[in-house]
C-alpha positions in Angstrom: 118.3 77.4 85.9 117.3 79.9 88.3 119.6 79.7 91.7 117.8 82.7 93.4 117.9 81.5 96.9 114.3 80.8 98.8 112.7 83.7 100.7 112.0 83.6 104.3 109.5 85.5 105.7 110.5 88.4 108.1 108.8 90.8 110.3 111.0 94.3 109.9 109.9 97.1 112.2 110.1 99.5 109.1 109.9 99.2 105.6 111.8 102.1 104.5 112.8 100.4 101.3 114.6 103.4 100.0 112.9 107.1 98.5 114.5 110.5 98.0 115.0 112.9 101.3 112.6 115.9 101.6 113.7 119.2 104.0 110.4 120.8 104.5 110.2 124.0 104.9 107.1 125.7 106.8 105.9 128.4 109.2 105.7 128.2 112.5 102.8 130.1 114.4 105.2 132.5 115.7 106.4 133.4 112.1 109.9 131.4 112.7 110.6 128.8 109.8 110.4 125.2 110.7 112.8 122.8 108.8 112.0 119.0 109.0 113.5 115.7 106.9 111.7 113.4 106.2 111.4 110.3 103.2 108.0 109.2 102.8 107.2 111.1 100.0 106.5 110.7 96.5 105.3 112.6 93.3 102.7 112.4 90.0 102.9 114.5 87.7 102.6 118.4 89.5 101.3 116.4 93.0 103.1 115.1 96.0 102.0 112.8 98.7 103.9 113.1 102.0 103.6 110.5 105.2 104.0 112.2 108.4 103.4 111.9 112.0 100.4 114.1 113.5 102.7 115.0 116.3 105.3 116.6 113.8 105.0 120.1 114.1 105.6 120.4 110.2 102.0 118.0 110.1 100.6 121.1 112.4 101.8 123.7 109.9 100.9 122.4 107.2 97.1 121.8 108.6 97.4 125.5 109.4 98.8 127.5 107.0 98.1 124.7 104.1 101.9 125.5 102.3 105.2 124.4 102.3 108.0 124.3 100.1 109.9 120.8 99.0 113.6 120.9 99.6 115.3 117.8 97.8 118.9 118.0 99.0 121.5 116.2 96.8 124.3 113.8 98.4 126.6 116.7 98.9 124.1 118.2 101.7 124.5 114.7 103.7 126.0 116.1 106.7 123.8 119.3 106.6 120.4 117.0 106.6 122.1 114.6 109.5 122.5 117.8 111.5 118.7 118.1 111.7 117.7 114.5 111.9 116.5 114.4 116.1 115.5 117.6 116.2 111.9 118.6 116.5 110.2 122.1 116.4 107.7 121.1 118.5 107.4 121.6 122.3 107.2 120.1 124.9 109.0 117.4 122.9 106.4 114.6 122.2 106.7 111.2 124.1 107.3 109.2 120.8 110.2 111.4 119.9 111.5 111.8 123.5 112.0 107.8 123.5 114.2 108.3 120.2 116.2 110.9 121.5 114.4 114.1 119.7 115.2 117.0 120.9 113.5 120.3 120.8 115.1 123.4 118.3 113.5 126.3 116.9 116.5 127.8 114.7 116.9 124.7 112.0 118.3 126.6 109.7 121.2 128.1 112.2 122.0 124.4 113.5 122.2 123.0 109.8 124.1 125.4 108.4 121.7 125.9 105.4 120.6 129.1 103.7 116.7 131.0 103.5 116.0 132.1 100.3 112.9 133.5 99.3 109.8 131.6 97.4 107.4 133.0 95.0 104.2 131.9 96.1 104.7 130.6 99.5 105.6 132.5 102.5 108.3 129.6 103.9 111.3 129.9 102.5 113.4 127.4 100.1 116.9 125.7 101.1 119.4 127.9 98.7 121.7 125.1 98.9 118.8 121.8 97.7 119.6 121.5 94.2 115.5 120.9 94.1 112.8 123.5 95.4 109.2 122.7 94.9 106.6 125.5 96.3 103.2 123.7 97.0 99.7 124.2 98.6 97.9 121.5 100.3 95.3 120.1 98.4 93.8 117.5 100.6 94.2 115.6 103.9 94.1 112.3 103.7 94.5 110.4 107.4 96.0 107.0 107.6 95.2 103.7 109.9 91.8 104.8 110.8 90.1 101.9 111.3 92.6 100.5 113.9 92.2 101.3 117.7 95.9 101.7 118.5 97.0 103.6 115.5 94.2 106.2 114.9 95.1 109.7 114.8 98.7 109.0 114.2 99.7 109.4 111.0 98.4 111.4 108.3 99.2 112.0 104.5 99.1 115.4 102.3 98.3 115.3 98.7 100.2 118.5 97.4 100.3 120.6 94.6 103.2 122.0 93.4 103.3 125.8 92.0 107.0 126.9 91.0 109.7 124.5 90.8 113.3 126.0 91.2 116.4 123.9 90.3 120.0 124.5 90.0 121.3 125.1 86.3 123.6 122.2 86.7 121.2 119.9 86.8 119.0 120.3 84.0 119.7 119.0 80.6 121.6 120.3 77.8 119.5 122.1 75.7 116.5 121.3 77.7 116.2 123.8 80.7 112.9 122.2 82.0 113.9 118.9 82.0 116.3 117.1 84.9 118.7 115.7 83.8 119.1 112.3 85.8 122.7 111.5 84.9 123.8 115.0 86.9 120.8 114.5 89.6 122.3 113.0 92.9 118.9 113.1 95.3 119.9 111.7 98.7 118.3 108.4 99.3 117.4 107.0 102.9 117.2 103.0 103.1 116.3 101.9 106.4 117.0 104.7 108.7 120.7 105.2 106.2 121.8 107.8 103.8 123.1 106.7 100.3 123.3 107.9 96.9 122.5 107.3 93.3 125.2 104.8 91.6 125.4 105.2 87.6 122.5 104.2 84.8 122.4 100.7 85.0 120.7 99.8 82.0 118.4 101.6 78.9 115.1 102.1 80.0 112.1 101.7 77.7 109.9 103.8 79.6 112.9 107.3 78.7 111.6 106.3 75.2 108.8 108.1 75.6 109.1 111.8 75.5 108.3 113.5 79.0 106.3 115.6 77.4 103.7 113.6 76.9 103.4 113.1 80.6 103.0 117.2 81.5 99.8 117.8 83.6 97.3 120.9 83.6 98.8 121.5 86.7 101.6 122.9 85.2 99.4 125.7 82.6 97.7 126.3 86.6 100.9 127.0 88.4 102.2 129.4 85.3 99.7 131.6 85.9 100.4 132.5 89.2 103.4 134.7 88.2 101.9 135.5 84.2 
């Protein structure tokens, strides 16, 4: 018998269900590096999507300079991520923010305590400290809540592609330096405005069956010859 209790329905302001931090890294107009968190984001294969708020100054450098690189900090950069969670680079702080408590801070690297290091491809720098560096280019622009009157113009989405993807040897797996290994893999994980982390493998998955392989995308032979 099932004794799952009956659902109620709710109304939560968010629904920030739970997805990997991002610190993205972009260039400012001034040549200064921008730093940002953020969570809405996802991949497919070589490609990212990534939720953000037209106001952000990462959205405006991104529309600009059409590059960025993808910072995924583990749980042991926590405090380093917190560090940079009401801060904005843009100025004059924007209204939305300045009701949440934003403040405005060109150096984010200086207040977070986190390291430039060079990219390959991109002209921002990556996070030495992420365990996870993905250099991408903006493929597209994709805006969101168009066709309502009070939303329009705030919120937009990237589709990205990714070119190099840097991670720290102990991550990857035994034997296999270009795969991830997910049992050494702690990605920070934001749940309703919290941070948390990865517990252990719950249970065998059928989909790990299949070899990752056979997953690999052209983007990947496209990205290679960048530095071939």
């Amino acid at each position: 018998m099932d004794h799952s209790p009956e659902h109620v329905r709710i109304e939560p302001a968010i629904l920030y269900f739970g997805t990997p931090v991002v610190l993205i890294s972009t260039m400012n107009p001034d040549e200064t590096v921008n730093l940002a968190p953020m969570s809405s984001a996802f991949w497919l294969g070589w490609r990212g999507v990534l939720g953000l708020a037209m106001s952000s100054q990462t959205t405006q450098n991104l529309l600009r300079t059409n590059e960025c690189v993808l910072n995924l900090p583990s749980a042991g950069q926590v405090e380093a991520v917190d560090k940079l969670a009401r801060t904005t680079g843009t100025y004059p702080v924007p209204d939305g923010k300045k009701k949440r408590g934003y403040r405005h801070e060109n150096d984010k690297f200086g207040i977070s305590g986190l390291t430039p290091t060079p990219s390959e491809t991109v002209r921002a720098p990556r996070v030495k400290e992420c365990p996870v560096n993905l250099e991408a280019v903006v493929e597209a622009v994709h805006p969101i809540a168009e066709e309502s009157d009070d939303q329009r113009g705030g919120i937009v989405t990237f589709e990205v592609r990714i070119q190099k993807v840097h991670a720290h040897p102990e991550i990857t797996a035994t034997g296999a330096a270009d795969r991830i290994d997910p049992d050494k893999w702690r990605p920070l994980i934001m749940s309703f405005q919290h941070f948390y982390g990865l517990g252990e493998r719950l249970h065998p998955s059928t989909l790990a069956k299949i070899p990752e392989a056979l997953y690999r995308s052209p983007d990947v032979d496209r990205a290679r010859a960048l530095t071939n």
